[in-house]
C-alpha positions as CSV (number, residue, x, y, z in Angstrom):
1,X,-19.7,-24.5,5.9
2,X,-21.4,-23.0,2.8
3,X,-21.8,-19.3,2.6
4,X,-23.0,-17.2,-0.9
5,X,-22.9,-13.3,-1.8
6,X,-24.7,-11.0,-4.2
7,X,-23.6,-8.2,-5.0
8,X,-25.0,-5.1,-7.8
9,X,-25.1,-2.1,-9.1
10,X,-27.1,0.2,-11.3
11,X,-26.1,3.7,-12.4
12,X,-26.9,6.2,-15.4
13,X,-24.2,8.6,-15.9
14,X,-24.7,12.2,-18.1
15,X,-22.2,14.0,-19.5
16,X,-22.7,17.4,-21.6
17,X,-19.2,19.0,-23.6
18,X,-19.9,22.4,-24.3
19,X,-19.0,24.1,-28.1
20,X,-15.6,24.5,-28.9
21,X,-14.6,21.7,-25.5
22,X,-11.3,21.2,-27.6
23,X,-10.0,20.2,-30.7
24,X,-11.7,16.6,-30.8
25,X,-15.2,17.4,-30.7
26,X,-15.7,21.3,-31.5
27,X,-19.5,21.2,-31.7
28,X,-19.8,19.6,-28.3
29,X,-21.6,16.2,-27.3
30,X,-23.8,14.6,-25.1
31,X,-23.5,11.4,-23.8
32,X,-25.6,8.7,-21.3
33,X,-24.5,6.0,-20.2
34,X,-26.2,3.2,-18.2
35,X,-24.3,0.8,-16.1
36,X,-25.5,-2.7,-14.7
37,X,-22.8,-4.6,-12.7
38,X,-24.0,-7.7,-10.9
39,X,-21.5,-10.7,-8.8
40,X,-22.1,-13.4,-7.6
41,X,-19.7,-15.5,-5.2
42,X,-20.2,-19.2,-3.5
43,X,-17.6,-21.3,-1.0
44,X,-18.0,-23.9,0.8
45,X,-15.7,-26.2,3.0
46,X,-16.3,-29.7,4.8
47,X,-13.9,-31.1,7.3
48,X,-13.8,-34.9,8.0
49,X,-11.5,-36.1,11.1
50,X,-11.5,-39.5,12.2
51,X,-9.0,-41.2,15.4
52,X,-7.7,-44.6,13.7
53,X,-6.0,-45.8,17.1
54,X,-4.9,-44.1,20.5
55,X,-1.9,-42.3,18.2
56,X,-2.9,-41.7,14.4
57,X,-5.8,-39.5,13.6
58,X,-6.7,-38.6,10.2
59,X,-8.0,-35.9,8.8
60,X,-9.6,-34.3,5.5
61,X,-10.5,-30.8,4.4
62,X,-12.1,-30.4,0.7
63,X,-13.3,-26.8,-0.8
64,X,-14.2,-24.6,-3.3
65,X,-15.3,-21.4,-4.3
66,X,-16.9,-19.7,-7.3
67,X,-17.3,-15.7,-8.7
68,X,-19.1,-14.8,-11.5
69,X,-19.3,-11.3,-12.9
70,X,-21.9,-10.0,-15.5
């Protein structure tokens, strides 16, 4: 089984303070801000079975996974 996802985002984001907002910025401000987010994921698993007589079977499983964020 292998299976993979993509997942992202853009947004822009304005903000206007009036004058006199509070004590930390009395003349106001304007601010923009643009936000990229993007992720990226990956798994896969394999399964090997194998019958060594009439009353032992063996049996394997191996995986991963991976997630990246930018």
């Amino acid at each position: 089984m292998l299976r993979g996802n993509l997942d992202w985002m853009k947004d822009k984001r304005a903000q206007d303070r009036p004058y006199d907002a509070g004590t930390r910025l009395i003349k106001g401000s304007v601010r923009t801000q643009r936000i990229h987010s993007r992720e990226l994921s990956y798994d896969f698993m394999a399964r090997y079975t194998k019958d060594l007589n009439r009353d032992v079977k063996l049996g394997v499983t191996v995986g991963g996974s991976q997630l990246k964020n930018k």
